[in-house]
N, C-alpha and C positions, 0 to 999 in steps of 0.2 A: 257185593257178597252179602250173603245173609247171615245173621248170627240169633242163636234160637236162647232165649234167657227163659226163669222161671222164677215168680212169684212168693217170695218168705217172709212172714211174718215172726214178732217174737212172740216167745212161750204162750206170753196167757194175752194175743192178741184175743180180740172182740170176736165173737162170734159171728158177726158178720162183716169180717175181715175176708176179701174172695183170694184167697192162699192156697196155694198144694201145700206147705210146709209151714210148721211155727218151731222156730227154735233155731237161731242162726249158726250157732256151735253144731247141730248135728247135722242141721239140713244143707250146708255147703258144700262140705263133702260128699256127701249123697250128690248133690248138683251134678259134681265131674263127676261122678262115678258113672252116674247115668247119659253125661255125652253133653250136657251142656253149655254153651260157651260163657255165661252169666247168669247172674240173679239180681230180679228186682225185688227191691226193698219196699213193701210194703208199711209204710209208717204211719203212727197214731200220732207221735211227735217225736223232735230230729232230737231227744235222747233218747231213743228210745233202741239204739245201737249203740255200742263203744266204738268210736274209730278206732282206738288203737289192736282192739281185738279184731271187726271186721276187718283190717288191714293185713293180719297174719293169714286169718282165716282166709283171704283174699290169693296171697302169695303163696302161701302155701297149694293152694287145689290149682293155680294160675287160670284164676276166674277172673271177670271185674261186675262190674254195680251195671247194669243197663237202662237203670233206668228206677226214678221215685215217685211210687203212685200213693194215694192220696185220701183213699176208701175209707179208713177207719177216722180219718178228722170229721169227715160228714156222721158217720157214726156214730160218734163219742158225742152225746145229747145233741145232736142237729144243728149244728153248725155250717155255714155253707157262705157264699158270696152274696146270695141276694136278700138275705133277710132285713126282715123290715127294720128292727131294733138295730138300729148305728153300734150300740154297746156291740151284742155278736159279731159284725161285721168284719169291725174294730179285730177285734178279738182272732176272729177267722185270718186274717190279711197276718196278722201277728204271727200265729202258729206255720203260715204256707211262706213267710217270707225267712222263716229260719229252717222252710224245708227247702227253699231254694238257694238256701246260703252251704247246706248238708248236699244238694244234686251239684255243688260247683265243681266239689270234688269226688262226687260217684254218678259218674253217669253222664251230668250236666242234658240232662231230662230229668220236666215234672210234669204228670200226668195229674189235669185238672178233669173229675169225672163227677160225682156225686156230687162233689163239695161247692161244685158252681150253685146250686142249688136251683129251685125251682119258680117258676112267674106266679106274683104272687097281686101284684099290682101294677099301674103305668110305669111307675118308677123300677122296677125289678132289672131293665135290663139296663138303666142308666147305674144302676149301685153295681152290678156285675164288669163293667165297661170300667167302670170308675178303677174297681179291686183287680180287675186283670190288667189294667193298666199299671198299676204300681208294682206290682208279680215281675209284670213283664220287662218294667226298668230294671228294678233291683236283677234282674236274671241275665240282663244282658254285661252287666258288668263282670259276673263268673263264665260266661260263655252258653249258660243256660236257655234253653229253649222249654219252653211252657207247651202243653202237649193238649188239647181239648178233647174229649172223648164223650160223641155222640153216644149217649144213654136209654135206653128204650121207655115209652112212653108210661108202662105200667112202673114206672122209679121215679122219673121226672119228667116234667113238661117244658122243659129248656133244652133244645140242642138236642133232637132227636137222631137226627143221620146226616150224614155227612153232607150235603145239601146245605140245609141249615148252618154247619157249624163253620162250611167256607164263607156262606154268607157273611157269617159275623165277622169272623179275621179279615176278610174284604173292606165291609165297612172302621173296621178297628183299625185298620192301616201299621199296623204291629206286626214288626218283621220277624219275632221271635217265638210267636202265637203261632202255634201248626196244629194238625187233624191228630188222634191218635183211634183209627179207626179198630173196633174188636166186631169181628163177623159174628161174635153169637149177637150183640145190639142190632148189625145189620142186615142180619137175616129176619126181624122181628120189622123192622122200619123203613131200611133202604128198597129202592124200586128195585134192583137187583145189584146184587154182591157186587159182581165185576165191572157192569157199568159203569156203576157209584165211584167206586175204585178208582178207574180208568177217569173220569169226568172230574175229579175232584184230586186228581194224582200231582197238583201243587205244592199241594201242603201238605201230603203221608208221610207223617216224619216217625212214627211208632207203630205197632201192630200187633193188635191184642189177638190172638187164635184160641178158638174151643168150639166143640162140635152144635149142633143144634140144641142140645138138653145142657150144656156148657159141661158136658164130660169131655174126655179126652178125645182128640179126633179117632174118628172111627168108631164112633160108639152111636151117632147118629146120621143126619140125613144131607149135609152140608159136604159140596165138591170141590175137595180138597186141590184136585187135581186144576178145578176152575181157577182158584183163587188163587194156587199157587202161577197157574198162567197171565193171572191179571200183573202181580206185581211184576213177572218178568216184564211185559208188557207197558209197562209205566215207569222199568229199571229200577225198581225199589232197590236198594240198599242201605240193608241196618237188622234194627236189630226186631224178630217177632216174638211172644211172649207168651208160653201157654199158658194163659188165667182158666185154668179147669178145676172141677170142683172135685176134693183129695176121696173121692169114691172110685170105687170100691174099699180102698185106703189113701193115704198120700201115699205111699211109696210104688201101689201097683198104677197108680192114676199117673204119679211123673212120669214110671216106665212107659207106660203106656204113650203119652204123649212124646215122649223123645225117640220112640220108635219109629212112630208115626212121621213124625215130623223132619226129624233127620234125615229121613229115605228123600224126602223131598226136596229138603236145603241141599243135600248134597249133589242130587242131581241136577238142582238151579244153579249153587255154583259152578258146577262142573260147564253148564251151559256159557254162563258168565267167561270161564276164563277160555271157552272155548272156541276158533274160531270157524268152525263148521256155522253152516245155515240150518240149525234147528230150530224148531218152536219148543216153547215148555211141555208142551201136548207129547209131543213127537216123542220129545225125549223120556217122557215118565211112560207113555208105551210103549 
C-alpha cells in the first residue's frame, strides 16, 4: 500500500529549504486537511521541532513523521560528508547522527541528499563510506534506515542516478543503506524513469514525486501514469513524498499535488488489495 506524505519545514527555515510548508503548528493541519497520510520533516537540526508539540500536533490530525530529510544541513554554510577538512566532517556526522537518533522515533528514515556532498579528490568517496558507515550503525540500533538520494549533476557530482547509487550500497555491503529515488533528479540523469525504477527496484525504500519543473504533478511533462506503473511493477510499498515547489502558493501547490496524486494511490491501492488481473495502466484508464 502506498502512503502519500508531504515536506515541512519550520518558520524561518533557509531559503533553500525544498518545503511546500514552513511552520509545523499550521502546516499539519492543513496536511489532513488536504488528504495526506504524513509529513516529512524537513530539518536544519534535531531541535529544531519540539517533540512534545509534534506529538500532539501528530495525534491530534492522526498523521505520523514519514520520513527525515536532510537539505538544510548541506545548506547552513556547506556542510556535507565528503569534505576535505576532517573538522567539518567531524562536525557534519555530529549534526546527522542526532538526526538519526530524532528518525528513531519519526519515521525511522533519513534521507542522505545534498549533505553527502560532492568529489572533490581521491580521497572523497573513502571520507563519505567512512561517514555513512557510522550513520548506518548508529541507525541500525533505532530501527533506522539511511535513505541515499541520487541528486542531478547541476547540484553535485556524487551519486547522480540510481545506477550509481546501487552501485555504491553494493559495494558498501550496508544493509540499512537504500535508494531514495525523486523522478524530478531522474528525469534529468536516469536513462529512463521506469527502467531505472524497475533495474534498481532492491533497494527503493523512499520516493520523492514532483513534475518536470519540480511543481506539482501536472504542471509539466513527466508520466505519471508511467511511474505510477513502475512501482506497481517492482510492488513498492511505502511511503511517496510530494517535494514541489510551494508555487503558485504553498497551500494551492499541496492541493494541487494531493489531488493529483491521490487519484492515483488510490487506484494503486485499490489494485493492490485487489484480486482481479489488472495492470496499473489498465486500471487508471
Amino acid at each position: 500500500m502506498l502512503k502519500l506524505s508531504v515536506p515541512i519545514a519550520k518558520e524561518d527555515a533557509l531559503p533553500s529549504a525544498f518545503v511546500v510548508w514552513r511552520g509545523f503548528k499550521e502546516s499539519i493541519p492543513k496536511a489532513a486537511e488536504f488528504g495526506y497520510d504524513g509529513v516529512e520533516l524537513a530539518l536544519h537540526r534535531a531541535d529544531d521541532v519540539d517533540s512534545a508539540m509534534l506529538d500532539n500536533l501528530l495525534d491530534n490530525n492522526k498523521l505520523c513523521v514519514s520520513a527525515i530529510s536532510t537539505g538544510q544541513v548541506f545548506a547552513d554554510g556547506g556542510l556535507y560528508l565528503t569534505h576535505e577538512d576532517a573538522a567539518i566532517r567531524k562536525q557534519t556526522v555530529h549534526i546527522l547522527l542526532e538526526l538519526v537518533e530524532l528518525a528513531g522515533k519519526y519515521g525511522q528514515i533519513l534521507n542522505l541528499g545534498r549533505v553527502r556532498g560532492s568529489i572533490s579528490s581521491k580521497r572523497s568517496r573513502d571520507y563519505f563510506l567512512e561517514n555513512v558507515r557510522i550513520l548506518c550503525e548508529a541507525a541500525t540500533k533505532n530501527g533506522t534506515t539511511i535513505v541515499l538520494e541520487p541528486v542531478n549533476r547541476y547540484e553535485i557530482n556524487f551519486i547522480n542516478n540510481l545506477d550509481e547509487g546501487a552501485e555504491l550500497i553494493r559495494r558498501s555491503g550496508l544493509k540499512n543503506l537504500k535508494l531514495m529515488p525523486d523522478v524530478f533528479h531522474m528525469n534529468i540523469e536516469d536513462d529512463c524513469i521506469y527502467r531505472s525504477l524497475e533495474r534498481n527496484s532492491n533497494y527503493v525504500h523512499y520516493v520523492h514525486l514532483a513534475d518536470s519543473n519540480r511543481l506539482a504533478p501536472g504542471n509539466g511533462h513527466l508520466d505519471f501514469t508511467e511511474i505510477f506503473a513502475s512501482l506497481k511493477k517492482i510492488n513498492y510499498s511505502g511511503w511517496v513524498s510530494a517535494e514541489v515547489l510551494p508555487k503558485p502558493s504553498p497551500d494551492e501547490a499541496a492541493k494541487q499535488a494531493a489531488t493529483q496524486l491521490l487519484s492515483y494511490i488510490r487506484k494503486y491501492n485499490k489494485l493492490v488489495c485487489s484480486s482481479e488481473k489488472l495492470s496499473m495502466k489498465e486500471l487508471l484508464f
